[in-house]
C-alpha positions in Angstrom: 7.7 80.7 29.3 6.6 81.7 33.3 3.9 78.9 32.6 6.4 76.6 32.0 8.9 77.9 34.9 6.0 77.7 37.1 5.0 74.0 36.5 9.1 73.7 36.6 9.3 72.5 33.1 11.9 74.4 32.1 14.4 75.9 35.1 14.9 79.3 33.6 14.1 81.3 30.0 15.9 79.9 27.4 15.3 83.5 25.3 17.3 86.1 25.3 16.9 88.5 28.0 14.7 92.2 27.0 11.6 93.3 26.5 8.9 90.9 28.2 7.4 88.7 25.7 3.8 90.0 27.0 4.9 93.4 25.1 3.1 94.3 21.9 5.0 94.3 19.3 4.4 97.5 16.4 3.2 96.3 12.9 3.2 98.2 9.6 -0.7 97.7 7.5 0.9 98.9 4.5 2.4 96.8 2.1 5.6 97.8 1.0 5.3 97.9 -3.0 8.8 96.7 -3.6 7.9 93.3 -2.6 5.0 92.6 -5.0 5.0 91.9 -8.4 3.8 94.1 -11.7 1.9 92.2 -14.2 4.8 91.4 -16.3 6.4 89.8 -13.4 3.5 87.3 -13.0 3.2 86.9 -16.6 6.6 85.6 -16.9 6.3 83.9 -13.6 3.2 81.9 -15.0 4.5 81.3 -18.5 7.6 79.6 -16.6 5.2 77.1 -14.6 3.0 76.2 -17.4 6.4 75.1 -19.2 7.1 72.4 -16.3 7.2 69.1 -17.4 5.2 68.0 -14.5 2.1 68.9 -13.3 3.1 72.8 -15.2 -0.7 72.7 -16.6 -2.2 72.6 -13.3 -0.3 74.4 -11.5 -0.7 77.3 -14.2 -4.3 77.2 -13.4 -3.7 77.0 -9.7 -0.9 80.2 -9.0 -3.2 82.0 -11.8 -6.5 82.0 -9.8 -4.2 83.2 -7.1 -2.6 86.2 -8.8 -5.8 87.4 -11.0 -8.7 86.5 -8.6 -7.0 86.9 -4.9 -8.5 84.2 -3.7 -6.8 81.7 -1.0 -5.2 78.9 -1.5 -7.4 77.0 0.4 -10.5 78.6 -2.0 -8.7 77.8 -5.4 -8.4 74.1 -4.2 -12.2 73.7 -3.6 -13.1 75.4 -7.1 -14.9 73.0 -9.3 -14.9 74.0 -13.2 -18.2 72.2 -14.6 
């Protein structure tokens, strides 16, 4: 935002006024458990999208390499099954 005051693109800060945005903000690494889901979530989860009318097969295949292997989604797309 001063880069764009300073090359008077904008007149002012549009955010709200408080801590400067050059702060650091404070970030948990633990993952809070609640959020993540036990194997009989993903079971049922998985069992609903191979039921799909469209495209249920595939996708099956596709949020089930994510769940059991931990890949990326971006890794499960390049897999080839020969």
């Amino acid at each position: 935002m001063k880069y764009a005051i300073r090359r008077r693109i904008l007149r002012a800060n549009p955010l709200p006024k408080g801590k400067d945005s050059t702060a650091v903000t404070k970030t948990a690494n633990a993952v809070d458990k609640r959020s993540l889901l036990n194997a009989e979530q993903a079971a049922a989860i998985l069992d609903w999208i191979r039921r799909r009318p469209r495209g249920g097969e595939r996708l099956h295949a596709f949020f089930a390499t994510l769940y059991y292997c931990g890949l990326r989604p971006e890794e499960v797309v390049a897999m080839h099954v020969d």
